[in-house]
C-alpha positions in Angstrom: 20.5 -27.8 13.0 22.4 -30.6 10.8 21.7 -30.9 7.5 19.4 -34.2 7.8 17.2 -31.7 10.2 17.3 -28.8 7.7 16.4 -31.1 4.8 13.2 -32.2 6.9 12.4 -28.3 7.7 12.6 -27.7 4.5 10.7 -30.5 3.3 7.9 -29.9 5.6 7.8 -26.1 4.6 7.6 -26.7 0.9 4.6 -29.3 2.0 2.8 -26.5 3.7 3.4 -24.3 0.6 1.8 -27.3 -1.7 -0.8 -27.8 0.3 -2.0 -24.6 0.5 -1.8 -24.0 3.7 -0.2 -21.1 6.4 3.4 -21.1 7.9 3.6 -19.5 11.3 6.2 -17.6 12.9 8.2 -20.4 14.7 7.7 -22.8 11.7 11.4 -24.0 9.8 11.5 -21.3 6.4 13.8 -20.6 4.0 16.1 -17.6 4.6 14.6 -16.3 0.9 11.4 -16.5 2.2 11.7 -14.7 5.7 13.9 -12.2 3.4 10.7 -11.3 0.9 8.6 -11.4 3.4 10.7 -8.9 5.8 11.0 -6.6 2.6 7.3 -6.7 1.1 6.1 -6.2 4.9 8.3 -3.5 5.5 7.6 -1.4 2.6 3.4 -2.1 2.6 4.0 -0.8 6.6 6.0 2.2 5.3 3.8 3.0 2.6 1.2 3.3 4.8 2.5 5.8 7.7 4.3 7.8 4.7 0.4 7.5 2.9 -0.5 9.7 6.0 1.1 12.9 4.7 -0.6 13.7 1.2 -3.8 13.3 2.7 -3.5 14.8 6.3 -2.0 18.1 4.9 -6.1 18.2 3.6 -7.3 17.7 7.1 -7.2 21.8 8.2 -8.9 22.8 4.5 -11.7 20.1 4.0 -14.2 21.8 2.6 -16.9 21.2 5.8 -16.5 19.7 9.3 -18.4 16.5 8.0 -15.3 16.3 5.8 -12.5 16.6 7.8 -14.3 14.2 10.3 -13.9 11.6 8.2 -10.7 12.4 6.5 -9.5 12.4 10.1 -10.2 9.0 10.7 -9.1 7.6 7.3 -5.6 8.8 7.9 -5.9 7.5 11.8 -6.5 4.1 9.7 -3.9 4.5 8.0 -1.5 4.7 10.9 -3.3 1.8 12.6 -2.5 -0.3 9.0 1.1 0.6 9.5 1.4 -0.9 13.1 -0.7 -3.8 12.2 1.6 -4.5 9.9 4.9 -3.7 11.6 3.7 -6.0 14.5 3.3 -8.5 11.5 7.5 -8.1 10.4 8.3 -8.7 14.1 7.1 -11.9 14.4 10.1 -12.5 11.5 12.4 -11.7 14.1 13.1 -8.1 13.0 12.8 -4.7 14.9 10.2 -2.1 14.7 13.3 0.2 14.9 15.1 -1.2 12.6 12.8 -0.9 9.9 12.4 2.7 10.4 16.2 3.6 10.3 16.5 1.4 7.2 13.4 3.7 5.9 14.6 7.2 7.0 18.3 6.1 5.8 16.8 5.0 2.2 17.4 1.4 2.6 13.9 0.4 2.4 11.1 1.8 -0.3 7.8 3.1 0.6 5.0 3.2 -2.8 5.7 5.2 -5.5 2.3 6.8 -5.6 3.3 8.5 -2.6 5.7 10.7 -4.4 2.5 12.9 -6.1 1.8 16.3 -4.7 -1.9 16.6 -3.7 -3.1 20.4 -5.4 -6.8 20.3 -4.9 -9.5 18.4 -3.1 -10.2 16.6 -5.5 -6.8 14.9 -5.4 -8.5 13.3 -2.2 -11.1 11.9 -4.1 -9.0 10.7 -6.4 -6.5 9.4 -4.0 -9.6 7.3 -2.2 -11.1 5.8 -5.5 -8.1 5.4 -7.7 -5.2 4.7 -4.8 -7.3 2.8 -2.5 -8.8 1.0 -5.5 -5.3 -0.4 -6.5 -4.5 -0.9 -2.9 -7.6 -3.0 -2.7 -7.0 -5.1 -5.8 -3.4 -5.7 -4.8 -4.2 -6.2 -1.2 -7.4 -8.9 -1.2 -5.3 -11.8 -2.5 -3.2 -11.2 0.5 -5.6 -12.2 2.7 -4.5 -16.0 1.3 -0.9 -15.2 1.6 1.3 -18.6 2.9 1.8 -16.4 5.9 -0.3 -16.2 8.5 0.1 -13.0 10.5 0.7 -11.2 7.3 -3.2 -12.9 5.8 -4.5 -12.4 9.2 -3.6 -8.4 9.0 -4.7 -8.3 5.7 -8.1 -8.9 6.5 -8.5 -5.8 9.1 -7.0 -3.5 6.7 -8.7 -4.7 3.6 -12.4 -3.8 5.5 -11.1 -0.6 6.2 -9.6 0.2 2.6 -12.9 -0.8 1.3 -14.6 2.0 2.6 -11.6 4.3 2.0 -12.3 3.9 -1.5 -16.3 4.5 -1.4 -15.0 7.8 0.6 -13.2 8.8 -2.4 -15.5 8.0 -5.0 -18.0 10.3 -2.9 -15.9 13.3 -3.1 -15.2 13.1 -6.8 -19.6 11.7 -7.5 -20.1 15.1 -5.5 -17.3 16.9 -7.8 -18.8 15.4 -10.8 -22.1 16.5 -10.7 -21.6 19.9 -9.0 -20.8 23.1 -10.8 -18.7 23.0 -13.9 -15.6 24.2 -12.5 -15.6 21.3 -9.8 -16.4 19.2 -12.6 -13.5 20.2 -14.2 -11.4 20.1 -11.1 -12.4 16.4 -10.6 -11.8 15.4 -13.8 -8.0 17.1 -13.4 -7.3 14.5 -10.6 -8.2 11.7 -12.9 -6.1 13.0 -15.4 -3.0 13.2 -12.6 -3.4 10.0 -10.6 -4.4 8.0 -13.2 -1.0 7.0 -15.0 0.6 7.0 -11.0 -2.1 4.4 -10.1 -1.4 2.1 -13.0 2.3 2.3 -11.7 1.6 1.1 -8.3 1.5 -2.8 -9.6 4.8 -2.5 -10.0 7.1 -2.9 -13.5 5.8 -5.5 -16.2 5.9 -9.1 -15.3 8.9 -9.1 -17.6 11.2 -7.2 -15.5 9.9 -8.2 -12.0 13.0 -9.2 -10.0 10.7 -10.7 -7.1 7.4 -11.8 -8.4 7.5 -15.2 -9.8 9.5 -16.4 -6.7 7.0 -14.9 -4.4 4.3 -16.1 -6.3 6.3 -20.0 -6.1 5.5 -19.6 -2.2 2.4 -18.9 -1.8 3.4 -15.0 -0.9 1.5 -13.6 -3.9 -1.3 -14.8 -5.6 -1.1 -12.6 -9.0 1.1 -11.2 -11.1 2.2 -7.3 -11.0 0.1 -7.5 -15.0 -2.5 -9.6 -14.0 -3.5 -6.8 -11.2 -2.9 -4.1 -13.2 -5.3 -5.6 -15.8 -8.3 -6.6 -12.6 -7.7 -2.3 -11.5 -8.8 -1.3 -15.3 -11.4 -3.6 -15.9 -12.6 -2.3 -12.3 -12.1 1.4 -12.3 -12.8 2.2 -16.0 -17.0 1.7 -15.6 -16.7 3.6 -12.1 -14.9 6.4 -14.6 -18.7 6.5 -16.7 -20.8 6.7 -13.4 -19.0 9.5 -12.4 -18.9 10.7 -15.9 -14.8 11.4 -16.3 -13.0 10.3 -18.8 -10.4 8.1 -18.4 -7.3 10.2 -19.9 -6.0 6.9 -22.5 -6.7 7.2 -26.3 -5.8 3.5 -26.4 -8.6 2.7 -24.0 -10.5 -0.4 -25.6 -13.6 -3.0 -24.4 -12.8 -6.3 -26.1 -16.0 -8.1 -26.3 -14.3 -11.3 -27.0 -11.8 -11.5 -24.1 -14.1 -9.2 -21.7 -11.4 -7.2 -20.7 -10.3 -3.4 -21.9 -7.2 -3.0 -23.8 -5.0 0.0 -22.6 -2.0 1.9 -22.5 1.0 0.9 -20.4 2.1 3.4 -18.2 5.8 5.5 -18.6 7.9 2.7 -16.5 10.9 4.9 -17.0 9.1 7.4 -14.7 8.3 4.5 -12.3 11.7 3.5 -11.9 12.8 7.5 -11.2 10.4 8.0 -8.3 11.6 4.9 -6.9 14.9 5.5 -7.0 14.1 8.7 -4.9 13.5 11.3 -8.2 9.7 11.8 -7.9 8.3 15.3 -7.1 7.7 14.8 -3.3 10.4 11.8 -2.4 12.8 14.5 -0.6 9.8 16.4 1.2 8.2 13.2 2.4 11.0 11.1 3.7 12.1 15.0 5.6 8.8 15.2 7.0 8.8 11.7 8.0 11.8 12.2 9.8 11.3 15.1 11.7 7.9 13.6 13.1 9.6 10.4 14.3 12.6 12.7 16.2 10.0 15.2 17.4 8.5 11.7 19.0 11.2 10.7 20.8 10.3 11.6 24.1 7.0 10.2 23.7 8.4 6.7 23.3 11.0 7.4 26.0 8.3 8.2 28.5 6.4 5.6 27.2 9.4 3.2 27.4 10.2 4.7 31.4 6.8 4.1 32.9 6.8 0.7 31.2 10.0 -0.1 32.9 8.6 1.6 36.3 5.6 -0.8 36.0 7.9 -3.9 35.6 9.7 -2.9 38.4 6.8 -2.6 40.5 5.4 -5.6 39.6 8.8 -7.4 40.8 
């Protein structure tokens, strides 16, 4: 492409951007953006399949059949949000494969909140309401993201998160106004996920390497603080219906600005578990692992009678 040709591309990209509008895969980008977008897309697929293992260790000791029914299909969601959105980073020109050696190797994160052990059942409750909550608020604005097979996936999984998070608040409403000792055990599970949950947004706005770039084109709509503010001012009143206390002295209702006041999470603890140092990171990435090599000659009989079926066709 000469540079007059490039300058156009570019030109016409950054009118799509200003006009709102969605850039498709064989429209001219920026290297950057197909770069952000590869990463961001990447991780939200990796968090997902990785998101499988706290819960699905649950499946075998749900406490009835009605519960490991649904548990069941949540984490079968789950999977289905990671290939949704795997299929999405193809159409970047990346491979599935690719990605997955680049998260087994380290080279790509997965969420942090993913890094938390999961002691009780409760921890499933709270992992619905509290994870899925934040997943929601971060998630919905990507339904407008600039591009479109990344929006268009968001909008499957979104519905699906939804009720996710009304499964989890069931569990801990049951919890809550059960006997005291499951009262208590919910109320433990707050006091656990609560700080981890905050930490999903990402660090303050202030130290956010990729956020006001992404944000430039059209990739993000709000800022890591701005969500982290929208998850409080949501989650705190679900806290009184189920009658848990959110564990934050510094939790404040300002009547002027209609928002709470609260603490900020330990970003020094944040930056650990993502640089591999949280309590499950080595179990988690091991497990992973082994399921993908244990797989292998699923996809290489998968990959023979799809070859057999070309040739047939010939």
């Amino acid at each position: 492409m000469s540079h007059l040709s490039y300058a156009r591309a570019m030109d016409s990209f950054q009118a799509t951007i200003d006009a709102d509008s969605r850039i498709e895969p064989r429209d001219a980008m920026p290297d950057g953006y197909r770069k952000t977008l590869i990463r961001q897309i990447a991780q939200h697929a990796h968090s997902e399949i990785i998101g499988m293992q706290p819960e699905g260790n649950w499946i075998s000791r749900a406490p009835s059949l009605r519960r490991k029914a649904i548990l069941m299909a949540k984490v079968q969601d789950e999977a289905g949000h990671g290939l949704y959105l795997y299929a999405a980073a193809e159409t970047l020109g990346v491979d599935r494969a690719d990605l997955l050696d680049m998260l087994h190797t380290g080279r790509q994160k997965y969420s942090s909140i993913f890094n938390y052990p999961t002691l009780t059942w409760a921890d499933i409750g709270a992992i619905g309401w509290l994870v899925d909550g934040a997943a929601i608020v971060n998630q919905v604005p990507l339904c407008r993201c600039s591009y479109g097979p990344y929006a268009r996936a968001m909008v499957r999984v979104c519905k699906e998160e939804s009720f996710h998070q009304r499964q989890g608040f069931e569990i801990l409403h049951t919890l809550s106004t059960g006997t005291p000792g499951q009262q208590a055990m919910a109320q433990d599970a707050l006091d656990r996920w609560w700080w981890p949950s905050l930490m999903m947004f990402g660090p303050p706005d202030a130290s956010s390497t990729h956020s006001e770039q992404s944000m430039a084109w059209g990739i993000k709509r709000h800022s890591n603080d701005e969500l982290r503010q929208r998850f409080v001012d949501m989650t705190v009143p679900q806290a009184d219906v189920l009658g848990l206390r959110v564990p934050d002295d510094g939790l404040v209702y300002d009547e002027v600005t209609g928002h709470y006041s609260f603490t900020q999470p330990d970003f020094t603890e944040l930056y650990e578990v993502v640089k591999g140092n949280g309590p499950c990171n080595e179990k988690r990435l091991a497990t992973r692992v082994k399921a993908h090599e244990d797989g292998a000659w699923v996809r290489e009989a998968a990959a023979a009678y799809a070859a057999k079926q070309m040739e047939r066709a010939a």
